[in-house]
LOTIKOL-95018 format. One record per atom (N, C-alpha, C): residue in one letter; x, y, z. Coordinates in steps of 0.001 Angstrom, whole numbers, padded with zeros to 6 digits, always signed. Layout:
AXYZ ...
END
This chain:
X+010174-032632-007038 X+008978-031789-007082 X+008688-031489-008553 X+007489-031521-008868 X+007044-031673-010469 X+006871-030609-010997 X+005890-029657-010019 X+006120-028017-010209 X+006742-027108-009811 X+007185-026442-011121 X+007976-025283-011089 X+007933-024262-010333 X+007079-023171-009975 X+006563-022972-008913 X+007136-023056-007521 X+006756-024451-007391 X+007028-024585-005975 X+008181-024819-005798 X+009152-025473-006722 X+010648-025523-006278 X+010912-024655-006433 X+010680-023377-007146 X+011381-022168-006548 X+011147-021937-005568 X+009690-022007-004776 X+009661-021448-003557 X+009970-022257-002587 X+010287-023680-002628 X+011408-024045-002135 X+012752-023870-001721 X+013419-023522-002834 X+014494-023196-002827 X+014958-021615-002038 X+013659-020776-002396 X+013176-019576-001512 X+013444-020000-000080 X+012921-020659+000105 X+012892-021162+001896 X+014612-021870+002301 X+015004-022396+001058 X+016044-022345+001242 X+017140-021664+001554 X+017372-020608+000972 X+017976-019512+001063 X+017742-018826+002084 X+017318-019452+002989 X+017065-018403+004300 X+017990-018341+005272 X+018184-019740+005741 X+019282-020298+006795 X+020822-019757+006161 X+020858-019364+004706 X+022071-019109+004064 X+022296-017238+004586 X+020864-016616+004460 X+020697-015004+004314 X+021016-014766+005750 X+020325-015893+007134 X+020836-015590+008033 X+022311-015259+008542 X+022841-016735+007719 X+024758-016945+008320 X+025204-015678+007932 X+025054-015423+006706 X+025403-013833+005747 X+025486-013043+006863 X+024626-012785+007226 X+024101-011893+007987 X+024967-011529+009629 X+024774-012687+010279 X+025791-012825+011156 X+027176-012819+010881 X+027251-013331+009963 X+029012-012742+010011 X+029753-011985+008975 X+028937-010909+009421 X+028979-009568+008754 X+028992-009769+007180 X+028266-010391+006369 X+028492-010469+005091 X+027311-009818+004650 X+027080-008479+004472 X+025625-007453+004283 X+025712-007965+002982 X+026708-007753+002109 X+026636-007161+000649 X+025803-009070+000273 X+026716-009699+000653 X+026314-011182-000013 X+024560-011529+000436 X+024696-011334+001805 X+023391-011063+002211 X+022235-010455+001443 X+022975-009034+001188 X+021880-008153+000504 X+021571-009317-001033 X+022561-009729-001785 X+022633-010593-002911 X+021247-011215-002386 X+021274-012259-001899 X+020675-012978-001357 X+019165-012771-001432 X+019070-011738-000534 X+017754-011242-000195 X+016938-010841-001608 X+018245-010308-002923 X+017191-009954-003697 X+016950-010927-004666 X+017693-012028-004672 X+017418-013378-004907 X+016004-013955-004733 X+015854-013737-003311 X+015043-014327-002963 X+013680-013701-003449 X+013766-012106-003266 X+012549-011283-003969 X+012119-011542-005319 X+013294-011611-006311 X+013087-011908-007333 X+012382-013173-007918 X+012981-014424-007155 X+012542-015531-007260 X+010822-015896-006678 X+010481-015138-005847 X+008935-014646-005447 X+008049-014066-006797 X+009181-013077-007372 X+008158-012349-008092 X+008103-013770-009380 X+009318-014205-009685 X+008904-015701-010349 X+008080-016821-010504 X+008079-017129-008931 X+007332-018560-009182 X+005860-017943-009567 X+005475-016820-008870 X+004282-016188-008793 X+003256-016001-010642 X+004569-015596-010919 X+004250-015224-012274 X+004646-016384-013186 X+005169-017303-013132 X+005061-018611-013647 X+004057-019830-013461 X+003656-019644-012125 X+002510-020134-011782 X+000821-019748-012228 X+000565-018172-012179 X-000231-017598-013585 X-000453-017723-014727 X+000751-017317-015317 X+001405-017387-016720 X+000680-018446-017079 X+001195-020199-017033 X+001375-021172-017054 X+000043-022457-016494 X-000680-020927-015802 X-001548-021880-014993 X-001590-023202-014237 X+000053-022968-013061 X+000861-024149-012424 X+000518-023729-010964 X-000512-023294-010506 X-001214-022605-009188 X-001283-024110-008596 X-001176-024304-007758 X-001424-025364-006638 X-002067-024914-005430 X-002576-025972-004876 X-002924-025850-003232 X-001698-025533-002457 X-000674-026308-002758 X+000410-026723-001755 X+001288-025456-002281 X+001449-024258-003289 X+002260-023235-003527 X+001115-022079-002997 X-000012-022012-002255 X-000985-021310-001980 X-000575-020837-000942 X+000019-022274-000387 X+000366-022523+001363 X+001883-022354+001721 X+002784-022644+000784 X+003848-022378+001043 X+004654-021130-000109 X+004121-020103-000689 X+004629-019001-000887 X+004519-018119-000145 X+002994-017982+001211 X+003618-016894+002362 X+004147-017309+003270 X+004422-018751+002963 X+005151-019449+004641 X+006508-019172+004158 X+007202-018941+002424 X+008228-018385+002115 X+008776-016801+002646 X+007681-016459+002309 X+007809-015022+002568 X+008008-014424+004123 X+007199-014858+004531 X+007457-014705+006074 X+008576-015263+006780 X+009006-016729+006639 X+010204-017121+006683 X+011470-016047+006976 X+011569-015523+005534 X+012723-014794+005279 X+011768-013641+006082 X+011065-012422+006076 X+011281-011554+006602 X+011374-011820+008229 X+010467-012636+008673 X+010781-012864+010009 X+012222-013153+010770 X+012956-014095+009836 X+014233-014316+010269 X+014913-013166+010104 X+014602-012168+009038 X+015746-011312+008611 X+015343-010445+010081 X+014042-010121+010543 X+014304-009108+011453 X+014474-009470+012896 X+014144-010859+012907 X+014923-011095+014119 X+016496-011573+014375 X+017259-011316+012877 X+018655-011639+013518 X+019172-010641+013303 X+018157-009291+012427 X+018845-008122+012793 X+019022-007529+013881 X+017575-007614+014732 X+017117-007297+015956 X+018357-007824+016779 X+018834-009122+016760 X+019684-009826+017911 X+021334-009251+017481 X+021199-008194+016260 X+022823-008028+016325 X+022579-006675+016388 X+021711-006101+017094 X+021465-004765+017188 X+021794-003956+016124 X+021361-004423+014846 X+021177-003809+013554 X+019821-002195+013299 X+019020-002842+014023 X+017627-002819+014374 X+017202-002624+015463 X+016219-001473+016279 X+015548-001176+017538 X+014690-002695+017399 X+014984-003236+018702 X+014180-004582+019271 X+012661-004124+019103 X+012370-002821+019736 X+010586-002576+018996 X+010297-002974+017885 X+010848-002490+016962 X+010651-002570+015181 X+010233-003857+015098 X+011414-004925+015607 X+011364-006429+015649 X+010074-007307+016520 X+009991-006686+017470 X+008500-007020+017887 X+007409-006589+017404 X+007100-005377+017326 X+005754-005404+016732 X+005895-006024+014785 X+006777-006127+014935 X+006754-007099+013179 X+006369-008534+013712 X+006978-009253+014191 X+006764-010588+014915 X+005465-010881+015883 X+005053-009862+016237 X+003817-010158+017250 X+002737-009876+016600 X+002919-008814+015417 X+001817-008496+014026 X+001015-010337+013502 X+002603-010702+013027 X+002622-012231+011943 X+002241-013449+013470 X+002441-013245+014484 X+001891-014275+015429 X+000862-013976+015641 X-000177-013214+016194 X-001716-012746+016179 X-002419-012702+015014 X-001796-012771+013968 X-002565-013157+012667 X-002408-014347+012403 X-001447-015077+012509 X-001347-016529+012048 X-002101-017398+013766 X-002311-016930+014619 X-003341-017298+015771 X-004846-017386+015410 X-005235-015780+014691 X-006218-015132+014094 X-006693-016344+013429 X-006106-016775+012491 X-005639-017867+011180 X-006416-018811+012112 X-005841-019356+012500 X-006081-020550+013302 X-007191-020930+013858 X-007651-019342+014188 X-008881-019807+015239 X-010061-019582+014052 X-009922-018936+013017 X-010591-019303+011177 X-010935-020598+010950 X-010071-021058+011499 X-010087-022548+010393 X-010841-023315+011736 X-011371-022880+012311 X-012339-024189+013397 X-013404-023582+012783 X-013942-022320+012145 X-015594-021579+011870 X-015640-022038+010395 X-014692-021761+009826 X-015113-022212+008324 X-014002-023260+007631 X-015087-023579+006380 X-014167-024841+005322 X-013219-024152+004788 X-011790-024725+004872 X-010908-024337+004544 X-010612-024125+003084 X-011166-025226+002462 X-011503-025238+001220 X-011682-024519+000521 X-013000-023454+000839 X-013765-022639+000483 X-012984-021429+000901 X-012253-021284+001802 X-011866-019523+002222 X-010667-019452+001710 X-010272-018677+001289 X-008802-018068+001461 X-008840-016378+001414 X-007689-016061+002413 X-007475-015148+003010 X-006768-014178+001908 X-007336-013145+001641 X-006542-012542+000413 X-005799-011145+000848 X-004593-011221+000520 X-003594-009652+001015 X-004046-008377+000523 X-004584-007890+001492 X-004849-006357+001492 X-003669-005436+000449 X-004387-004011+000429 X-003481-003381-000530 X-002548-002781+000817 X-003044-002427+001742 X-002155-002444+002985 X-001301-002994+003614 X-001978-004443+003372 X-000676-005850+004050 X+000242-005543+002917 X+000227-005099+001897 X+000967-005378+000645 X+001801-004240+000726 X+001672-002753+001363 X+002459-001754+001369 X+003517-001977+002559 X+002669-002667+003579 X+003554-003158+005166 X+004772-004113+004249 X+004349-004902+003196 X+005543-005794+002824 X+006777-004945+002245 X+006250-004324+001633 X+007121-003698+000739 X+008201-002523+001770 X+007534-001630+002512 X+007776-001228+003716 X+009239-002264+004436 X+008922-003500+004994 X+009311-004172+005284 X+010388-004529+004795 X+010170-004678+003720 X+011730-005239+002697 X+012445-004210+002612 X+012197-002576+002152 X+012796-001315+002544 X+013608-001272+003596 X+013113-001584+004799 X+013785-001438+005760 X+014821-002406+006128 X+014775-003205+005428 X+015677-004597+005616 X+016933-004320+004741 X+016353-003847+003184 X+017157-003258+002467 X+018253-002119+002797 X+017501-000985+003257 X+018315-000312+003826 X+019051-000486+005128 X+018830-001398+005606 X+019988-002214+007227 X+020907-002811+006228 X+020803-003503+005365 X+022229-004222+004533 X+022862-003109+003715 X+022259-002414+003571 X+023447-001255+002909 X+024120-000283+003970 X+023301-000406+004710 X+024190+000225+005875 X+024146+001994+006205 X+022624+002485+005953 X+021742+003295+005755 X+021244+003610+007024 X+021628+004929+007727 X+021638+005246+009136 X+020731+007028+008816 X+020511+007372+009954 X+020337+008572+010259 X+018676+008951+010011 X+018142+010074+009317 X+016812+010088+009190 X+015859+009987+008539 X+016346+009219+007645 X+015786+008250+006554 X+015862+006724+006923 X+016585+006660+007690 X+016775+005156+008153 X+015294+005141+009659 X+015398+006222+010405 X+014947+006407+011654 X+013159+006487+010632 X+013193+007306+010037 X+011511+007654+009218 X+011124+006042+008949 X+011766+005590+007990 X+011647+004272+007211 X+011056+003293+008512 X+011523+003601+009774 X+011421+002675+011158 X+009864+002557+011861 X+009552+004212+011460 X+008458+004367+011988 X+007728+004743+010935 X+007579+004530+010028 X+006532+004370+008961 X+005945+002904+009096 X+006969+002180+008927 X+007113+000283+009031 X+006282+000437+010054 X+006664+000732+011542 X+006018+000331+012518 X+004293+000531+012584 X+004079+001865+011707 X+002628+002215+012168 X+002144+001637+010916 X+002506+000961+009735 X+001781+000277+008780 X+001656-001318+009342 X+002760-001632+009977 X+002816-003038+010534 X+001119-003284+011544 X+001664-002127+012402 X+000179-002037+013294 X-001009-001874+012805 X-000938-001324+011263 X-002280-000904+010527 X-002934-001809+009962 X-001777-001977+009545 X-002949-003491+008368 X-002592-004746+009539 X-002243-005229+010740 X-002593-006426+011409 X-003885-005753+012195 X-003734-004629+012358 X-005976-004555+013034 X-006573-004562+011713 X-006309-004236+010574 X-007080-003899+009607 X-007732-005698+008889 X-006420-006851+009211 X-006723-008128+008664 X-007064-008821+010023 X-006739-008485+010720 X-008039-008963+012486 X-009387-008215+012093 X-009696-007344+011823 X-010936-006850+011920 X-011796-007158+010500 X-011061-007512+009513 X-011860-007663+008274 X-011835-009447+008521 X-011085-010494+008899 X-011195-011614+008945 X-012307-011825+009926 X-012450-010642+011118 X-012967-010984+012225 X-014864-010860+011491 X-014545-010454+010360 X-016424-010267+010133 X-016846-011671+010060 X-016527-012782+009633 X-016787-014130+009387 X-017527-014275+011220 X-017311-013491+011802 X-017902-014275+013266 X-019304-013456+013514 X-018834-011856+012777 X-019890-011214+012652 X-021095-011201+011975 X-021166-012257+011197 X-022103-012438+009963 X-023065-013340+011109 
END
């Protein structure tokens, strides 16, 4: 791969199947390593790709298929080791499937070419939100800061997926 960029976020996607095993067998701390690996290396390619003016089509498309990757996996193998209330884990997962459906049914009305879908300052607090809460499951962060953090996530998760259904949904409204 020629750009820089994208083999990091390669290698991003890489590190996933690794953050999972971590994960399952009980390795939080290496895990947690991991995870901020992986954040860091986001905030990288991102800013090397700017910087550098090394933006691609193909790092357009695969830095949120990075991102989602890892959070999706992280909360569904937290969810499956009962790290995590199975709610939390669904409405995170059923958020990113009705939008990436949403997605889908976009790309039959307009040129793909021409649109791209840009992250709200909301989708952007749900992320951060998100990684919080992931963060604090690998350190091992219980009680009512752990329980708040759960349901903050949950009602931002729900906020900004009506908020990017209903602002994508104007393209039908026009």
């Amino acid at each position: 791969m020629k750009n820089l960029p994208n083999l990091i976020t390669v290698i991003r996607i890489l590190l996933v199947p690794l953050f999972v095993i971590l994960v399952v067998y009980h390795y939080e701390l290496y895990a947690l390593y991991i995870f901020i690996v992986a954040g860091l290396s986001d905030a990288l390619d991102g800013f090397i790709a700017r910087t550098w003016n090394l933006k691609t089509r193909v790092g357009t498309y695969l830095d949120p298929i990075a991102d989602k990757l890892l959070l999706m996996s992280s909360f569904i193998t937290l969810a499956v080791l009962m790290k995590i209330p199975l709610w939390i884990m669904i409405i995170i997962i059923s958020r990113d499937i009705i939008l990436g459906i949403t997605g889908l049914i976009l790309l039959n009305f307009i040129d793909i070419r021409s649109y791209h879908i840009r992250p709200s300052i909301l989708g952007k607090i749900t992320t951060v939100l998100q990684i919080l809460t992931i963060l604090l499951v690998l350190l091992g962060t219980k009680g009512p800061l752990f329980t708040a953090t759960l349901w903050i996530t949950a009602f931002a998760t729900i906020a900004s997926g009506l908020h990017y259904v209903y602002r994508e949904g104007k393209i039908f409204r026009a």
